[in-house]
N, C-alpha and C positions, 0 to 999 in steps of 0.2 A: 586292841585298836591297831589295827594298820602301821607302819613307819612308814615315811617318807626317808627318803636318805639321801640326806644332805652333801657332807665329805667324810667317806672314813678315811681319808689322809692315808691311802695308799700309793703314794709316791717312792718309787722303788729307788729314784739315786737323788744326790743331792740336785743334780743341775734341773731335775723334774720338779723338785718342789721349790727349787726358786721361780722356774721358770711358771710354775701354779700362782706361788705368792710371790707377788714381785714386793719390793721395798722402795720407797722413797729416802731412803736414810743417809745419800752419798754424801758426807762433808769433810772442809780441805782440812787438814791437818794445820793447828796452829806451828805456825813457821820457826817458832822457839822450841817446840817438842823434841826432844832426843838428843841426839849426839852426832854430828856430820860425817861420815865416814866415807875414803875412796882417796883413788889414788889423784886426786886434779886438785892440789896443795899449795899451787904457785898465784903469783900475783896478789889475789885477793882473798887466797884460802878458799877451804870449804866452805867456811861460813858465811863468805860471800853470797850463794847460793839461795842460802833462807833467811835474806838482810831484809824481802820483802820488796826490794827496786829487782825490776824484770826490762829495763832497759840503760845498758850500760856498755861501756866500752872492754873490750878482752884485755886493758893492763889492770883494769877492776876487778874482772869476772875471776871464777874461777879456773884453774889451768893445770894441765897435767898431760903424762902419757906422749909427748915430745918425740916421739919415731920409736917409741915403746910400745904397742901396742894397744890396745881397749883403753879406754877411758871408762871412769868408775863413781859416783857420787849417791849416795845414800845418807842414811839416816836408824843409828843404833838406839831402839825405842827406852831403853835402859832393863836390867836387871828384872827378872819377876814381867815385863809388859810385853806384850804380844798386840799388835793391832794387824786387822784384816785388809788392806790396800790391795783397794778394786783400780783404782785407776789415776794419772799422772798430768801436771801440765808441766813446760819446759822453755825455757828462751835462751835461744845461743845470743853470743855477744853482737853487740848490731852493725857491728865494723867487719867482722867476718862470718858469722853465726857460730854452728855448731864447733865446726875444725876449720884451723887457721887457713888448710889450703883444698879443702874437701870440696866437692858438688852433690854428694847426697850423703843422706845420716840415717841409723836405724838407732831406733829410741827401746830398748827394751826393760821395763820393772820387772826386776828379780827381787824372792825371798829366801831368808834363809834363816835356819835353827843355830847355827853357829859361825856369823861373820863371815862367810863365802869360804871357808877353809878346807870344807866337804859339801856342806850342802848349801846348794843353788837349786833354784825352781825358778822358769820361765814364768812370769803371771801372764803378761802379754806384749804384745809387737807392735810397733809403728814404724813403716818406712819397708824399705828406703824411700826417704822425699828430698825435696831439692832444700840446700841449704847455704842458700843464701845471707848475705850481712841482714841480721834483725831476725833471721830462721828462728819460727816457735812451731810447738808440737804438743797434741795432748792427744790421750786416749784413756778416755772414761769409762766405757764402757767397752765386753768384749772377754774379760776373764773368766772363765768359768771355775777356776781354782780361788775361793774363799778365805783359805786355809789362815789362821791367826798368825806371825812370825814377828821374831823381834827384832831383826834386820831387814830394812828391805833396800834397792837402791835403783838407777837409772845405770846400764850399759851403753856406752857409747861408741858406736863402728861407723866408720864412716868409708869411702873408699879409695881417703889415702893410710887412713888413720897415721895423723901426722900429730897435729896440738889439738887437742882437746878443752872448747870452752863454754860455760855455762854462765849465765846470770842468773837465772833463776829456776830452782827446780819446786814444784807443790806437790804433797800427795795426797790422795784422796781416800779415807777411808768410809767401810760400810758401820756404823751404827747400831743396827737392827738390820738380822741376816735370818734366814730358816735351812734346815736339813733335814733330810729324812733319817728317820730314828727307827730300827729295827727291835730294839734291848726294850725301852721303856714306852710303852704302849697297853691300851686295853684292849683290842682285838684288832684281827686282821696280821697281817704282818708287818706292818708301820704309822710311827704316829708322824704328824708335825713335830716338829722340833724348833724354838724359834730363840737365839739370843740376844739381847737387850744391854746396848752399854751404860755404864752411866751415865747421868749426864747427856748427852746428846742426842740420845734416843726418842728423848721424849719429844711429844707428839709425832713421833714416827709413826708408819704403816706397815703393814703387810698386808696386799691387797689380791684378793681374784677375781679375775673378770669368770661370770658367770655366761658363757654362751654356747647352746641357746638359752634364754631368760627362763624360767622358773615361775609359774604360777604357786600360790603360799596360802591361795583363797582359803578361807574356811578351819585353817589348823588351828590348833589351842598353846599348841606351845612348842621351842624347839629345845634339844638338849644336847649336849657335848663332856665331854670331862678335858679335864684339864688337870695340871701338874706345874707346880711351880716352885724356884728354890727358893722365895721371898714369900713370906703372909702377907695379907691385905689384896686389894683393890687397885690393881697394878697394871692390868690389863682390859683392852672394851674391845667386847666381839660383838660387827654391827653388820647389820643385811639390809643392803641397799635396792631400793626398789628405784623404778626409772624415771618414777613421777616427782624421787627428788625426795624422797622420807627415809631414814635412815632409822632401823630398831634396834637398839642395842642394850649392852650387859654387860656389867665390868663386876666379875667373880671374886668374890672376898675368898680367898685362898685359905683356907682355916691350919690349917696343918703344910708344912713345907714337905716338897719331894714326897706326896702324898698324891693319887690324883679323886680329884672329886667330881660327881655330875654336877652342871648347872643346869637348870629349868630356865627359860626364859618363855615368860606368860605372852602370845599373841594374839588371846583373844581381844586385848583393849585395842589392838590393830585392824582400823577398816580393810577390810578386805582390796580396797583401791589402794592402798596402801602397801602392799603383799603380794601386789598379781604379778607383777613382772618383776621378780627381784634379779639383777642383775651382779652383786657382785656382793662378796665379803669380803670384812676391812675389820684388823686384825692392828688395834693399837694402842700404844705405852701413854698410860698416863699418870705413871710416877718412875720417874727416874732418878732418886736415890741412890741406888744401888744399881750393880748389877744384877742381872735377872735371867735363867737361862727358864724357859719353859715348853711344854708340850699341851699338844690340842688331838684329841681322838674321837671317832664313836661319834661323828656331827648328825643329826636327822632332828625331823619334826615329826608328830603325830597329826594323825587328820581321821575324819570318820570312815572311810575307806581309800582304796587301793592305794598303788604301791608307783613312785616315780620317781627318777634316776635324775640328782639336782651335779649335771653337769659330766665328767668322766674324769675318774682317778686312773692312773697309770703303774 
């Protein structure tokens, strides 16, 4: 019998398979997490920062870096934790904003493996913009560096760089992220790759827009493997058609870091139901645990020929 083929998840770098499976997973960081770090220690401390008031005056805020140079405010996630921070909000103080005597500010979220001492990575940029008394700033989107780190912070240049102030800084991380995986895969030369945090993942997505649509008329079934470090029912792979029917499969994982096929039956699927499938939606529904998993080898069978559900890169 024929295959249709679906996705063999040949996405050859990461920023293609995000950019295939997007995520809705961005959430802010609770404001108590971690440890403050950075050189703006004056007034109100760092701590002032993540007190949760995002408007306040600069003998509250936090202060630092006084005709010294860069201004610095982060966030040491502790010992053993790594989180992925995609993106940032910010409020300078409202009496002067960002710097006591500045007119514009560049806002940059940097990470790093060991407290800025050697390693620094740029995640992304904001500015220069005007910064005025009550100046905020965010940039949620636009990283394409994922990378887990246990440090990460907010760089502060302005163009006196004179006093450096913050009231509040948020960050944002990704929950459920995908990579391409070249090592652990059933064929081709990459699988999906998708990690799951605890906790907060759950009813996360990872979703592809399918276009052009895909007719599904007439198949009997589709199948995939999949690989997971968690047993059970932890994940629902669903194919969404346009008229608003969603058919889905949440794979009992039997054996961990194992990969196994799933059959998923579509004959009990009206064919009206199947003709224009639009998109596949890739999501967590137990989040217990964390969960690092893979997805290979996607197609359907049908009684004849052969058609290309979309384009892998």
């Amino acid at each position: 019998m024929p295959a249709i083929t679906l996705d063999m998840m040949e996405y050859s770098s990461d920023a293609l398979a995000r950019s295939a499976y997007v995520s809705n997973s961005q959430t802010q960081v609770t404001q108590g997490t971690g440890t403050p770090i950075g050189n703006l220690v004056y007034y109100g401390g760092l701590a002032a920062s993540f007190d949760g008031v995002t408007s306040k005056a600069s003998g509250v805020c936090s202060s630092g870096a006084q005709a010294a140079g860069l201004g610095y405010i982060g966030k040491d996630w502790g010992a053993g934790i790594t989180k992925i921070i995609s993106g940032f909000k910010a409020w300078g103080s409202n009496n002067y904003g960002f710097d006591v005597t500045g007119t514009t500010i560049t806002l940059t979220l940097q990470g790093s493996t060991d407290n800025f001492s050697s390693s620094i990575v740029n995640l992304v940029v904001l500015g220069p913009f005007s910064d005025p008394a009550g100046a905020y700033g965010e940039k949620l989107t636009g990283t394409t560096n994922l990378t887990a780190y246990r440090y990460h912070r907010i760089k502060l240049d302005s163009n006196t760089d004179y006093q450096f102030v913050t009231a509040q800084i948020q960050f944002f991380e990704e929950r459920l992220t995908c990579y391409s995986e070249s090592s652990i895969k059933t064929q081709g030369s990459y699988a999906l790759k998708g990690i799951a945090a605890i906790s907060d993942s759950l009813n996360k997505t990872l979703t592809r827009t399918v276009a052009p649509t895909v007719n599904l008329s007439g198949i009997s079934k589709i199948k995939f493997d999949i690989r997971s470090t968690r047993t059970g029912s932890n994940i629902k792979i669903g194919f969404h058609d346009s008229g608003g029917t969603t058919t889905e499969v949440a794979p009992n994982i039997a054996s961990a870091n194992t990969f196994q096929t799933i059959t998923l039956s579509m004959s009990p699927v009206s064919n009206a139901n199947k003709d224009v499938i639009d998109s596949i939606i890739i999501t967590i529904v137990n989040a217990n645990a964390e969960n690092t998993f893979y997805i290979d080898n996607m197609y359907a069978e049908t009684v004849s020929g052969t058609v290309f559900f979309g384009c892998n890169f």
